[in-house]
NULO-781936 format. One line per field, with one value per residue (C-alpha): x, y, z. Coordinates in steps of 0.2 Angstrom, whole numbers, plus 5000, padded with zeros to 4 digits. Layout:
N
c1	[X ...]
c2	[Y ...]
c3	[Z ...]
***
This chain:
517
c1	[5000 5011 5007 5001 4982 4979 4969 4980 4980 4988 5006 5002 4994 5013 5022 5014 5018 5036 5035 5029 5041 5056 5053 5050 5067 5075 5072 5075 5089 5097 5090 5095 5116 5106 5097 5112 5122 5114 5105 5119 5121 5116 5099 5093 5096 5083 5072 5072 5068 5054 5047 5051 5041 5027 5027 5015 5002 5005 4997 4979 4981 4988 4976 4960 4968 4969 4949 4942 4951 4946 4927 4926 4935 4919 4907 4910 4894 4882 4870 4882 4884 4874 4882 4900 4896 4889 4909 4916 4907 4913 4931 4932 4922 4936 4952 4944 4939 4951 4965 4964 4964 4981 4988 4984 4992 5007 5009 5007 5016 5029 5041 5042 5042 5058 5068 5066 5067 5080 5090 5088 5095 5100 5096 5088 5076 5070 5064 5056 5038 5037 5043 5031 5017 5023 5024 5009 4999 5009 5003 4985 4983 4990 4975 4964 4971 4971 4952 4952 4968 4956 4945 4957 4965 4949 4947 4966 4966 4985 4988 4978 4989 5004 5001 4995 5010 5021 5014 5015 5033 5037 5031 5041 5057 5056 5052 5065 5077 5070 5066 5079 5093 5084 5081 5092 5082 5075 5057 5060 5063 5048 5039 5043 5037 5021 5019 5020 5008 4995 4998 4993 4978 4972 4977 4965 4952 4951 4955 4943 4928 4932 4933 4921 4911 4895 4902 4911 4898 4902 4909 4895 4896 4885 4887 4886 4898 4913 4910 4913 4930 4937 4933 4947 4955 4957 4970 4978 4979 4991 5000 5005 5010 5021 5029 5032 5041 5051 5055 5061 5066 5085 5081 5072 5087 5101 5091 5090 5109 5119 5120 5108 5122 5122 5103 5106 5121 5108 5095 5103 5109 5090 5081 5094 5088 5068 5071 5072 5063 5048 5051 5048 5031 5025 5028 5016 5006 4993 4991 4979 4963 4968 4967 4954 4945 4947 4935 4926 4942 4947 4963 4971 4972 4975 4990 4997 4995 5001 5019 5021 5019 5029 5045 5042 5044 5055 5068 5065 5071 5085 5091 5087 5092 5106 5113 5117 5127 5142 5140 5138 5154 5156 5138 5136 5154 5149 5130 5136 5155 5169 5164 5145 5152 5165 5150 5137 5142 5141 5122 5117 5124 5114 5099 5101 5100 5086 5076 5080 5073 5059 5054 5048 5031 5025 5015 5007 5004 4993 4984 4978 4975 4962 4953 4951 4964 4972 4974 4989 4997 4995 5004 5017 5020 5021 5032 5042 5043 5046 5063 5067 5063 5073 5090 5089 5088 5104 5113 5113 5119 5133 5141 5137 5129 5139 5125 5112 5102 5107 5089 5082 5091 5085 5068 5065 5071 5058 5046 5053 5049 5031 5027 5032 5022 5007 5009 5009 4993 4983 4985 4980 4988 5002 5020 5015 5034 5044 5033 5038 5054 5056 5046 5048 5065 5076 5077 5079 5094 5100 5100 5109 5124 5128 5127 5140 5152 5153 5155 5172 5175 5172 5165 5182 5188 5200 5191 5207 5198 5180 5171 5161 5143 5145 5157 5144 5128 5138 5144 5126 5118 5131 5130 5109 5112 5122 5111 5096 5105 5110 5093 5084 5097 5095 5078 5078 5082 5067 5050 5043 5056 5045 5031 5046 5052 5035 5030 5048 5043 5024 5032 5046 5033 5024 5035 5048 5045 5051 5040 5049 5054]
c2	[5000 5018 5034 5041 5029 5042 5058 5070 5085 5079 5082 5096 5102 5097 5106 5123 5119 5118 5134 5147 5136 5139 5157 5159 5150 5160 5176 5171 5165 5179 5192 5184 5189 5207 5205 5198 5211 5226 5221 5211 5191 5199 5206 5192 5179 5192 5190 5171 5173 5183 5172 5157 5163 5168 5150 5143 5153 5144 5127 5136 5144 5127 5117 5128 5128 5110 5105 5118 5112 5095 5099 5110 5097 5083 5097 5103 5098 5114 5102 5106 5126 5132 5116 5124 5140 5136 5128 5144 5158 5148 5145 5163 5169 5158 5163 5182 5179 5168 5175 5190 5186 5179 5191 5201 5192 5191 5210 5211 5196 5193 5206 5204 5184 5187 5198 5187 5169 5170 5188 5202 5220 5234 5240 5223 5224 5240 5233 5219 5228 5233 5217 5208 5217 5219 5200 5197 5208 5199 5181 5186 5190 5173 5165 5173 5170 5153 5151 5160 5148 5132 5134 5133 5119 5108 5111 5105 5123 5126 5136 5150 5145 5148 5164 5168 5164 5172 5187 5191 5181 5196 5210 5204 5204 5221 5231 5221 5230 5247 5248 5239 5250 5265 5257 5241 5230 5215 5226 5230 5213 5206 5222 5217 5199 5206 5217 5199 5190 5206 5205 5187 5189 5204 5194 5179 5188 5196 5179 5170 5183 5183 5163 5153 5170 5161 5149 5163 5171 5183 5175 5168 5152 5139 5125 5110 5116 5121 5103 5096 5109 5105 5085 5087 5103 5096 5081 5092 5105 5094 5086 5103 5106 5092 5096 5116 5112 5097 5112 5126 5116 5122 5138 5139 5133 5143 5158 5155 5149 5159 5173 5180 5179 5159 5159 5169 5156 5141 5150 5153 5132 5128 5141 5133 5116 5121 5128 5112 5102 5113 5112 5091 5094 5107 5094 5082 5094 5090 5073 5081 5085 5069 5054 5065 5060 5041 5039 5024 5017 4999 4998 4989 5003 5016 5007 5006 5025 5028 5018 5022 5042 5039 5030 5047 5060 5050 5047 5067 5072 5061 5069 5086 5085 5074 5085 5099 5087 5088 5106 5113 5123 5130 5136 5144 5152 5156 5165 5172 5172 5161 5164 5156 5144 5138 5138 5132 5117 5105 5110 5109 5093 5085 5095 5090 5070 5074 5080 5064 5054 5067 5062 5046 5050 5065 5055 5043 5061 5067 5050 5050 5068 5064 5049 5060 5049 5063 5057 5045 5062 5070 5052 5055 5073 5070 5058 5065 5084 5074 5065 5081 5091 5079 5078 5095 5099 5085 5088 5109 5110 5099 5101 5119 5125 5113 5101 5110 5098 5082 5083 5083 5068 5059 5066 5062 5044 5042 5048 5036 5021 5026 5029 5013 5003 5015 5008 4990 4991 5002 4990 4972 4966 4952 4959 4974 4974 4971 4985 4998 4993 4995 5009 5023 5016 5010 5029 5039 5026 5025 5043 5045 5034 5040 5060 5056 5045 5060 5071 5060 5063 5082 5090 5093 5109 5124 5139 5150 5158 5159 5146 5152 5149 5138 5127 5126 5125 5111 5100 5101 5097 5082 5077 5074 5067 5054 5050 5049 5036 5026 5025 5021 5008 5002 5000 4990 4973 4967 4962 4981 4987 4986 4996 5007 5010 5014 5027 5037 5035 5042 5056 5059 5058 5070 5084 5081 5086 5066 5054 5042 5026]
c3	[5000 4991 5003 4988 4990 5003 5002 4989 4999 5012 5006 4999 5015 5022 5007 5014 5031 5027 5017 5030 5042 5031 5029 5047 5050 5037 5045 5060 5059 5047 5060 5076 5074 5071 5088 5097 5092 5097 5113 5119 5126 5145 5137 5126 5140 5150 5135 5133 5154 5150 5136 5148 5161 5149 5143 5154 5146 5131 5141 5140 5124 5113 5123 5117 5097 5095 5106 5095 5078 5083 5088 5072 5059 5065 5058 5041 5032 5031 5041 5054 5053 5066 5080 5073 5075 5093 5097 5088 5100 5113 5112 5106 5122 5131 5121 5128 5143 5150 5138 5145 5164 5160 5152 5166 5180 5168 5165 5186 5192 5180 5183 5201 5202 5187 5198 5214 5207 5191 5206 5191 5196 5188 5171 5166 5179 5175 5159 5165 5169 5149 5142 5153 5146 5129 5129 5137 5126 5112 5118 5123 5100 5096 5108 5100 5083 5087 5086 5070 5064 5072 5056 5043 5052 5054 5034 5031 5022 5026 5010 5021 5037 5032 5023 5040 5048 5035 5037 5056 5053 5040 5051 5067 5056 5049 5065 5074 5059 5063 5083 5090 5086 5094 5109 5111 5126 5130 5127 5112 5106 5114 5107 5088 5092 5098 5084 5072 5084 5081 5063 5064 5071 5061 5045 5052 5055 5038 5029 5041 5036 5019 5017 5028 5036 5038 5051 5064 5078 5093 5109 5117 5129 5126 5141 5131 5118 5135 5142 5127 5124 5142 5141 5126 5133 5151 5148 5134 5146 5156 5142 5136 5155 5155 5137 5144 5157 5150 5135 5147 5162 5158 5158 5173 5182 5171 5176 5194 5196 5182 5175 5160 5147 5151 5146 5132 5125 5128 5121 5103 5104 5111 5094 5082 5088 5088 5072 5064 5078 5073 5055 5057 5068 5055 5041 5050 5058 5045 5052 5066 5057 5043 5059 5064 5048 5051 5064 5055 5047 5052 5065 5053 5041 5055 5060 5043 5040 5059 5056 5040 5043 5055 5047 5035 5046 5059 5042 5040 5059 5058 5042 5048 5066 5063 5052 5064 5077 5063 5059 5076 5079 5062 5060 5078 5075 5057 5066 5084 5085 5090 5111 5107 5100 5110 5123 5115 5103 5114 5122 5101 5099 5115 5112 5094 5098 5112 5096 5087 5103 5104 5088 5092 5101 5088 5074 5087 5099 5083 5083 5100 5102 5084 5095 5108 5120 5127 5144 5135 5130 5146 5151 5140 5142 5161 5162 5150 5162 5179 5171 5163 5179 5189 5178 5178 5196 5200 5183 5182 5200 5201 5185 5180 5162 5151 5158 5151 5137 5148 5155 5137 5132 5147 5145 5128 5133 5145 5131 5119 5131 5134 5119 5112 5127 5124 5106 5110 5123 5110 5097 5099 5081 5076 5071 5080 5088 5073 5063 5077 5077 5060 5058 5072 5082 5068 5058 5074 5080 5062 5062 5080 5076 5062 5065 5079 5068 5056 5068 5074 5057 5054 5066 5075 5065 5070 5074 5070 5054 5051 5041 5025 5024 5008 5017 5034 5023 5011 5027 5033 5017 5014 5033 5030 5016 5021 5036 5024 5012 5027 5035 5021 5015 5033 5028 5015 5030 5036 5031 5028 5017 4999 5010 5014 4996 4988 5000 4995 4979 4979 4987 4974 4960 4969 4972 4959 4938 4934 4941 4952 4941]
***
């Protein structure tokens, strides 16, 4: 059975995805050196506090998104309008209400939890009341764009989604160019950000009115329609808990022990990692609202798409992540200078393999979260923040910053483990074992070994003149390369490897002018 038997949009729903993520990353990552270089490492290590501590919010705000996309993607028919509609003017009321409650308390208890807990003084405290509003402000827009983002999702519209997201992306970039060198701090910065997130919601408004009008309403609650949100919302509420703090766990701790220019060091090795870490979910991102569409399928056939989506993408972070562990010193002396990256290269290259590992639960995550299971996610994500939490607390402590990613890798671990027992007692099916072996373990390992054998073999270069970009962007191009070929020669052992080999090929036929022979 060849991927390409499947519905047709669904890699082109994936191909747009991986559009407004490469220009976001593109951006980003051309105006970070910009941003580091005029506020200084001290500031943006106060910013990535401030977002750190703004995190949490996040928890409510994803939580809503994806109850709200889901309720909406099981009524599309126009038999349905007026029962969407009813879900719609809720979770908007929610996204309001709620949202703003939040933000407040940030704006009010944000600054002066930052200056006690991470011990800020001076001039970077005096900017900690502005850039806890400005951020605030900034998250309470993307919660309510969400909703507005929830109806293109639930229709797999991610043409509309990603021009969404390049055009906030955009308008972030270009202020950042013209405020932050009149007024170089952490607010600033923040200030740009929320500048994009306003533009996102503006944009999403306007498309949403435009496109599907007939389906919005004003924010009204309707009891039915919040019981059903928060059955979802509730135990994603906690499996986003879990994954928060398992994501920022190191830089709680760096803040409270070091100084800001340690979380500013980890933060540019932790964004270059999520860069591509993100770039992976948003590939498969589109398999949310597609499982959500199997309701009636047979679980022989969800298993088959589950594994096989998930040899895909898992083959695609191995390539992608795997590719940074070679290049690691080169590229962060190449983007921040020869001091980040004597400092940083060896938090990448663990937070890098954590990705890999991570990778391991994000298809089967989509599944459960589209048959409503999230209590198995909430599982997941739990486990997953006490090992992180815990590593961190006895790693950071005793062996200082150079620690920092250790709780990842152990973290991610922990993750890989449940997911693959969750797997086995959600499926009752023969050759269950050897398919997830073969299928989600054997690309991310695969992808592991042979990222650190290259870079035993050329990730050990002088720093004594600065690398060109052709020469970093080469090595990382010839680095994922080589993983890719391997994994998939790997591949070919086993019983699966003819499913294996078809599925690259409807996907080359698909994207490439020659069809695949």
């Amino acid at each position: 059975m060849a991927l390409r038997k499947d519905p047709p949009d669904l890699l082109s729903n994936s191909a747009w995805n991986a559009i407004a993520f490469a220009v976001a990353v593109l951006l980003y990552l051309a105006i970070l050196p910009f941003v580091i270089f005029r506020l200084g490492l001290a500031a943006f290590g106060v910013a990535g506090l401030v977002t750190a501590c703004i995190a949490p919010a996040l928890v409510f705000s994803n939580a809503l998104a994806l109850s709200t996309a889901r309720e909406l993607a099981h009524r599309l028919e126009p038999s349905d309008r007026d029962d969407a509609r009813r879900f719609f003017a809720t979770a908007l009321m929610l996204a309001i209400a709620v949202g703003s409650l939040i933000a407040i308390l940030l704006c009010f208890v944000g600054a002066p939890l930052a200056r006690f807990g991470f011990h800020l003084s001076g001039s970077a405290a005096d900017d900690l009341g502005l850039a806890f509003a400005l951020a605030g402000a900034g998250w309470l827009f993307q919660c309510v764009s969400t909703v507005f983002l929830s109806l293109f999702t639930a229709r797999q519209d991610y043409r509309r989604v990603a021009s969404i997201s390049i055009a906030g992306t955009v308008v972030a970039t270009v202020s950042m160019l013209l405020l932050i060198p009149h007024a170089p701090r952490a607010s600033t910065y923040l200030g740009c950000q929320t500048l994009g997130f306003a533009t996102n919601f503006l944009v999403a408004f306007g498309l949403s009115r435009r496109a599907v009008g007939e389906w919005l309403a004003r924010p009204v609650l309707d009891r039915e329609a919040f019981r059903a949100l928060a059955k979802l919302g509730g135990w994603q509420f906690v499996a986003q808990g879990g994954a928060l703090f398992a994501g920022q766990a190191d830089r709680y701790f760096l803040g409270a022990l070091l100084q800001p220019q340690f979380v500013g060091a980890y933060s540019v090795a932790q964004r270059l990692e999520e860069a591509v870490y993100i770039g992976v979910l948003k590939v498969g991102e589109i398999l949310f609202p597609f499982f959500s569409s199997l309701q009636n399928e047979a679980e022989d056939r969800k298993v088959d798409l589950l594994l096989r989506a998930s040899w895909i993408l898992n083959l695609l972070a191995a390539s992608a992540l795997g590719g940074l562990i070679p290049v690691a010193g080169p590229l962060l002396y190449l983007w921040t200078g020869a001091e980040v990256a004597a400092e940083a290269q060896s938090v990448l290259v663990v937070l890098s393999i954590s990705g890999i590992l991570g990778s391991s639960a994000n298809v089967f995550a989509y599944y459960l979260l589209a048959q409503g299971r999230s209590h198995a996610n909430a599982l997941i994500s739990l486990l997953t923040g006490i090992f992180t939490l815990a590593t961190s607390a006895i790693a950071l402590p005793h062996f200082g910053w150079q620690a920092a990613g250790w709780s990842a890798c152990v973290g991610m671990m922990a993750q890989m483990v449940t997911t693959v027992v969750l797997l086995r007692r959600t499926f009752n099916l023969p050759g269950l074992r050897s398919r997830v072996v073969h299928f989600v373990l054997m690309p991310l390992g695969v992808g592991i070994v042979t990222a650190l054998l290259l870079r035993a073999q050329l990730g050990h270069a002088s720093f004594d003149h600065a690398p060109s970009w052709w020469y970093v962007v080469a090595l990382y191009a010839l680095a994922a390369a080589i993983i890719f070929v391997v994994a998939v020669a790997v591949s070919q052992f086993g019983p699966y490897r003819a499913v294996c080999w078809r599925d690259l090929r409807a996907i080359v036929s698909r994207f490439l002018p020659l069809k695949a022979a």
